[in-house]
PyMOL CGO cylinders between C-alpha atoms (Angstrom):
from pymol import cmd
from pymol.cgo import CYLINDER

trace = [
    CYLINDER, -26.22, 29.52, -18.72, -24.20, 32.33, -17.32, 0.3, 1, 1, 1, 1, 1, 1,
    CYLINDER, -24.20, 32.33, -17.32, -22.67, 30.13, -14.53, 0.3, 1, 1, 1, 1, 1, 1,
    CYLINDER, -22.67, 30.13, -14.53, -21.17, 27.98, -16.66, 0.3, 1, 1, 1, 1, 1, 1,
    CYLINDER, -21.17, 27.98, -16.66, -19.38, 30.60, -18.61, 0.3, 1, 1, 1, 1, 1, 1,
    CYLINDER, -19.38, 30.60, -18.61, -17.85, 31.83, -15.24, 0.3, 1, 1, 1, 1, 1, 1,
    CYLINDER, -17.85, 31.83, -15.24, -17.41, 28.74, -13.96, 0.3, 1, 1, 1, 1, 1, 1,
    CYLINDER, -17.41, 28.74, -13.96, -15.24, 28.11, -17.04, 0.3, 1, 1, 1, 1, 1, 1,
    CYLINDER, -15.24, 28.11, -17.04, -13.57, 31.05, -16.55, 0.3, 1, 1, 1, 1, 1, 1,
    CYLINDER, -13.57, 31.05, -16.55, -12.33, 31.12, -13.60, 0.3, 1, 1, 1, 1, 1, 1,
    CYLINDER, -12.33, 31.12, -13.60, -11.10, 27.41, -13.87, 0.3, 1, 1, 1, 1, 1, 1,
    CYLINDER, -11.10, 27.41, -13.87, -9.52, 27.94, -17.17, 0.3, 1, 1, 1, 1, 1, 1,
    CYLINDER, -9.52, 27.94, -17.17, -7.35, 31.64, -15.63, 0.3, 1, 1, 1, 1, 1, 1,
    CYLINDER, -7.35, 31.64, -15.63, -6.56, 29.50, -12.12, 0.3, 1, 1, 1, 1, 1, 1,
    CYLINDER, -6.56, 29.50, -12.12, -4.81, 26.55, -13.96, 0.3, 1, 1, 1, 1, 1, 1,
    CYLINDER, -4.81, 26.55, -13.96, -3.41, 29.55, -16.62, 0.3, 1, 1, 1, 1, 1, 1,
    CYLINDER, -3.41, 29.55, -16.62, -1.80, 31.39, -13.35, 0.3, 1, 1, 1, 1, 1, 1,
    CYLINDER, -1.80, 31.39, -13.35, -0.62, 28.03, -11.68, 0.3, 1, 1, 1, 1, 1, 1,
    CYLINDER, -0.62, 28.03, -11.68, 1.55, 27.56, -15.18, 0.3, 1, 1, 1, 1, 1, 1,
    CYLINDER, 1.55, 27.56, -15.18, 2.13, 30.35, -16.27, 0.3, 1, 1, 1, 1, 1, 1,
    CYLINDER, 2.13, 30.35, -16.27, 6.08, 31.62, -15.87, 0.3, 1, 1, 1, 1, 1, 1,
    CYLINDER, 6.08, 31.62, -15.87, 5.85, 35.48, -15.75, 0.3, 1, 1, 1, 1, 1, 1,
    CYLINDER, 5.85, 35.48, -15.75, 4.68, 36.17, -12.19, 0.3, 1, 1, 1, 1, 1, 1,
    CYLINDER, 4.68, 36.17, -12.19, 2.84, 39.35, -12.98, 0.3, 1, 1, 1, 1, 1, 1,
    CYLINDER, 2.84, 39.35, -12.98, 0.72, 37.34, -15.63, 0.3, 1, 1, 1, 1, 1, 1,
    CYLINDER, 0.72, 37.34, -15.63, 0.05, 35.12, -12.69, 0.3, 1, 1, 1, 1, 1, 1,
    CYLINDER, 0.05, 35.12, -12.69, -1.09, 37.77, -10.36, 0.3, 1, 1, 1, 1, 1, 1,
    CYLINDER, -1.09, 37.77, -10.36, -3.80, 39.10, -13.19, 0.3, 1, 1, 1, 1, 1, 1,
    CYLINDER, -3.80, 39.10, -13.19, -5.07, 36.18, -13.99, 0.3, 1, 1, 1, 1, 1, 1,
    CYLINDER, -5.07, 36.18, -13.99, -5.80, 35.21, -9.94, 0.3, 1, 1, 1, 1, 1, 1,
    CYLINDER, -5.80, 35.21, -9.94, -7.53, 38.70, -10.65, 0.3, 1, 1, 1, 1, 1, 1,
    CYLINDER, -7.53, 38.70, -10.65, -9.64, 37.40, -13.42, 0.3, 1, 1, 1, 1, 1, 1,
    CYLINDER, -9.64, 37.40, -13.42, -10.69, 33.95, -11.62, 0.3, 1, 1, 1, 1, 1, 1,
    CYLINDER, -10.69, 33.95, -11.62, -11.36, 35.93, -8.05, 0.3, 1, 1, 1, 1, 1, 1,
    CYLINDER, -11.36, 35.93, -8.05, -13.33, 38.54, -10.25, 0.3, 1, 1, 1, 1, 1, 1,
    CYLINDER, -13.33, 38.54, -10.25, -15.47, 35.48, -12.22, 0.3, 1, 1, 1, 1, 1, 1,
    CYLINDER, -15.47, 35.48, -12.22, -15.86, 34.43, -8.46, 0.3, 1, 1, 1, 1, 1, 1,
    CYLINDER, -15.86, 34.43, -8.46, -17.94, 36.99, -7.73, 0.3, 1, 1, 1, 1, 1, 1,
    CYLINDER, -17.94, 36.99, -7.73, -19.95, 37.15, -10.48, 0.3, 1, 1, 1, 1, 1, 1,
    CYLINDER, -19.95, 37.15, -10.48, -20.89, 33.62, -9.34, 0.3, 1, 1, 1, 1, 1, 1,
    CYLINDER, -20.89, 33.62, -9.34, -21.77, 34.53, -5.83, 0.3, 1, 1, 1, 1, 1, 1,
    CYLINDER, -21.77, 34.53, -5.83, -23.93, 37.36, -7.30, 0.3, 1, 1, 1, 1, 1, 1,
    CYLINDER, -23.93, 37.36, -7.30, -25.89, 35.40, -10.29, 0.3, 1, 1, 1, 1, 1, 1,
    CYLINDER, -25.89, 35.40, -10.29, -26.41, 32.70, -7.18, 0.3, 1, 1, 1, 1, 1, 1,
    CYLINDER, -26.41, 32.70, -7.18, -28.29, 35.58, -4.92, 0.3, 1, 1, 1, 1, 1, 1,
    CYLINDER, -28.29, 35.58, -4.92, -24.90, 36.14, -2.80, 0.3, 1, 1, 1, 1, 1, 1,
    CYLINDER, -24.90, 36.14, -2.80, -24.39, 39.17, -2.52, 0.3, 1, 1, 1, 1, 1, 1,
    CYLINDER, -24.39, 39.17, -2.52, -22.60, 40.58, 0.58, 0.3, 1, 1, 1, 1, 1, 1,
    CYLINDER, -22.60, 40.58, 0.58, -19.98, 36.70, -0.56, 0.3, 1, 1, 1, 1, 1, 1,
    CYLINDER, -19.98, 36.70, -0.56, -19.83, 38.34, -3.91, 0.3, 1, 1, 1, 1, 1, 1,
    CYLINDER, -19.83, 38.34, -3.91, -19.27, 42.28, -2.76, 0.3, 1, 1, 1, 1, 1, 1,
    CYLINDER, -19.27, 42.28, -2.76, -16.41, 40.60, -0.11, 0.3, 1, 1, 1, 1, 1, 1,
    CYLINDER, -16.41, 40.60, -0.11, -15.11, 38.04, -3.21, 0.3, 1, 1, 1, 1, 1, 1,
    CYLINDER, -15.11, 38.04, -3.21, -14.59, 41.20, -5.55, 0.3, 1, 1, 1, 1, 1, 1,
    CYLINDER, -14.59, 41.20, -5.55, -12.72, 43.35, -3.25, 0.3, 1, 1, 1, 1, 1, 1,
    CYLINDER, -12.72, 43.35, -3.25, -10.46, 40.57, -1.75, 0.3, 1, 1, 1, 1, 1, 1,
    CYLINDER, -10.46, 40.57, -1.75, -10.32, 37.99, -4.75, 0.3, 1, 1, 1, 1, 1, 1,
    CYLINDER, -10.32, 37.99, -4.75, -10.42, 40.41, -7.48, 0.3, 1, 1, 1, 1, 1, 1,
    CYLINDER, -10.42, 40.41, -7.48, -8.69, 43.55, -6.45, 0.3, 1, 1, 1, 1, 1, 1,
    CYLINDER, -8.69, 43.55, -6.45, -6.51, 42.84, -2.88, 0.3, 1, 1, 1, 1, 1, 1,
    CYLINDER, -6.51, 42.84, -2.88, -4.56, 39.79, -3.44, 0.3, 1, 1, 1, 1, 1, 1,
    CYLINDER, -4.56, 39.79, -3.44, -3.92, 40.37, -7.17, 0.3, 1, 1, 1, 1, 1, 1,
    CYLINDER, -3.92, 40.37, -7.17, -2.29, 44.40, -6.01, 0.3, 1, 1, 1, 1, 1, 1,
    CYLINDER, -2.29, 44.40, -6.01, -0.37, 42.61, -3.10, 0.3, 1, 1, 1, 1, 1, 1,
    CYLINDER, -0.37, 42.61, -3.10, 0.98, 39.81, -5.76, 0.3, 1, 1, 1, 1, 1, 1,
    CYLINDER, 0.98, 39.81, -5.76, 1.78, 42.30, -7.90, 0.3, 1, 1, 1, 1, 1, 1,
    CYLINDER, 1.78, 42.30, -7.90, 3.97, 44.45, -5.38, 0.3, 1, 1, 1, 1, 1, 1,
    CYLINDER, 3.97, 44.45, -5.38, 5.55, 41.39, -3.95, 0.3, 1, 1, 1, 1, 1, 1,
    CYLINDER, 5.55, 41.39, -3.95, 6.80, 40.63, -6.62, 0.3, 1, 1, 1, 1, 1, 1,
    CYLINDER, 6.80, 40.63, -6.62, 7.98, 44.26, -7.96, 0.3, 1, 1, 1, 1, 1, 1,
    CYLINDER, 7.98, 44.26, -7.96, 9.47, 44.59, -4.61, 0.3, 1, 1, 1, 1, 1, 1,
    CYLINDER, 9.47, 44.59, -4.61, 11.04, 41.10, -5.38, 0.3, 1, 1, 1, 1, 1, 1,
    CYLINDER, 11.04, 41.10, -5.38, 14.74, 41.52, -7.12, 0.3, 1, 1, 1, 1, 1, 1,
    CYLINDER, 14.74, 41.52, -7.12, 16.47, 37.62, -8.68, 0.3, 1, 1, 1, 1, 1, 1,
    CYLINDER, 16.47, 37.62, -8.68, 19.83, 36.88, -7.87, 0.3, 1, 1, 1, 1, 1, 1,
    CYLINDER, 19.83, 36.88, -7.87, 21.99, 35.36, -11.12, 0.3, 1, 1, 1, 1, 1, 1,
    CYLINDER, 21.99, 35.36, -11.12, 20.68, 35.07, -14.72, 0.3, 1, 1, 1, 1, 1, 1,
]
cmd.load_cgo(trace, "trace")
């Protein structure tokens, strides 16, 4: 029952952060579909995927997003 939730989850935040036009909105919501991720990998008896899921999918790539793109200035309007 739970799977399906996160399964919905994290497809629903990955096609909200492929459309979505503020990058830093984008960068959270890879967050949220990395985090629902792992919480797959640990209902399905995963966990050392799910432990390695959490901290890469869920906290890593979301921070490094997050400074590339603060980092990041736009030229013109």
């Amino acid at each position: 029952m739970f799977e399906y939730i996160f399964m919905i989850f994290a497809v629903i935040s990955a096609i909200l952060a492929l459309i979505q036009q503020d990058l830093l909105k984008a960068a959270v919501l890879t967050g949220i579909s990395g985090a629902c991720i792992a919480l797959l990998f640990q209902i399905l008896l995963a966990p050392d995927v799910a432990l390695t899921q959490a901290i890469v999918g869920a906290a890593i790539v979301p921070v490094f997003m997050a400074l590339a793109i603060k980092k990041t200035t736009r030229d013109g309007n």
